[in-house]
PLY file of the C-alpha trace (Angstrom):
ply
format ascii 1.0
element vertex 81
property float x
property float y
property float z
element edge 80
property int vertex1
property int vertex2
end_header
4.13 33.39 14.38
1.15 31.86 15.51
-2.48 32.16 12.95
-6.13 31.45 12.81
-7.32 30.47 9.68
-11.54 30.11 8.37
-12.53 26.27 7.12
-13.21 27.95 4.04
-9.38 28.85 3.26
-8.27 25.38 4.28
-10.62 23.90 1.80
-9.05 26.43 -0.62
-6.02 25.77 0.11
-6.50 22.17 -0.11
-7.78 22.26 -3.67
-4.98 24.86 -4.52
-2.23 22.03 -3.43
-4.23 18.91 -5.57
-4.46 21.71 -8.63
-0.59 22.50 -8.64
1.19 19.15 -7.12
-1.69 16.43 -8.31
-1.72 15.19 -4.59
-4.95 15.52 -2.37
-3.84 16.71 1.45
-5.49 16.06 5.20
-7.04 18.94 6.49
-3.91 19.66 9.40
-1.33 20.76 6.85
-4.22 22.19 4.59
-4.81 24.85 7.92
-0.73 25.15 7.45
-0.74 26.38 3.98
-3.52 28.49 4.27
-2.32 30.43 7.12
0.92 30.32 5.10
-0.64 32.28 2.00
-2.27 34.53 4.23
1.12 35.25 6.34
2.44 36.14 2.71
-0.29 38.34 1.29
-0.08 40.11 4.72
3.58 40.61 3.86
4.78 38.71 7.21
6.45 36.14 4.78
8.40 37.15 1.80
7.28 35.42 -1.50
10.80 35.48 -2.38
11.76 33.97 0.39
12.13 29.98 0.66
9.73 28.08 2.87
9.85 24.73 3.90
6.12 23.31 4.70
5.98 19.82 6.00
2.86 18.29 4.54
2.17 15.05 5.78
-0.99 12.90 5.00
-0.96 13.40 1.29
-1.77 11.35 -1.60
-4.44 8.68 -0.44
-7.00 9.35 -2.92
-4.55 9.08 -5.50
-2.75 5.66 -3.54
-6.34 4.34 -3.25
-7.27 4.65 -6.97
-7.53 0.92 -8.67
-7.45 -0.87 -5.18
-9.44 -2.88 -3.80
-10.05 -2.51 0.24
-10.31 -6.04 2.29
-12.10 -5.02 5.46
-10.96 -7.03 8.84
-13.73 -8.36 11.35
-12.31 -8.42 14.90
-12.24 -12.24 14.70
-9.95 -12.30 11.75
-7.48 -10.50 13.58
-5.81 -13.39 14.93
-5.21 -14.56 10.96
-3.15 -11.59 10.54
-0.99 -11.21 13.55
0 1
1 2
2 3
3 4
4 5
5 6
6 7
7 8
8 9
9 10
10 11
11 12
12 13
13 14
14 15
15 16
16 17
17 18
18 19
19 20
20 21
21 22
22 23
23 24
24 25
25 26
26 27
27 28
28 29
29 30
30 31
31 32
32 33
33 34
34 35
35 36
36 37
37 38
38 39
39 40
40 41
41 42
42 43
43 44
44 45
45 46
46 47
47 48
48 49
49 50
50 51
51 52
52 53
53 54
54 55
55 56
56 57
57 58
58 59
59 60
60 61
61 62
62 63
63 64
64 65
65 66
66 67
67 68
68 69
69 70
70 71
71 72
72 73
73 74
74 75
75 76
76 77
77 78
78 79
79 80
């Protein structure tokens, strides 16, 4: 099955998946599960039906929450490797 989704349901999507799992997503497997709720309110996936969506990319808002970021100049590099 191959889909086209509109930016708009990604972003909908998107929010959908931080609402119900608490996890904010990239915008690749956002595209997935929109064109996956579309598929099933076009009846081409039952709702019954088990589906595995790999979502990948998740959760970095949350990770970065109480962190602090250290920014690496290209001479600093050498430090580090």
């Amino acid at each position: 099955m191959l889909r086209k989704t509109e930016w708009s349901a990604a972003r909908a999507a998107k929010e959908l998946f931080l609402e119900c799992e608490g996890v904010d997503i990239y915008s690749a497997p956002a595209v997935a599960l929109a064109t996956l709720i579309q598929a099933v309110r076009d009846g081409e996936v039952d709702p019954e039906k088990i589906v595995m969506l790999n979502v990948t990319g998740g959760g970095e808002k949350r990770f970065m929450q109480g962190k602090k970021l250290h920014y690496l100049k290209p001479s600093d590099r050498k430090s580090v490797v």
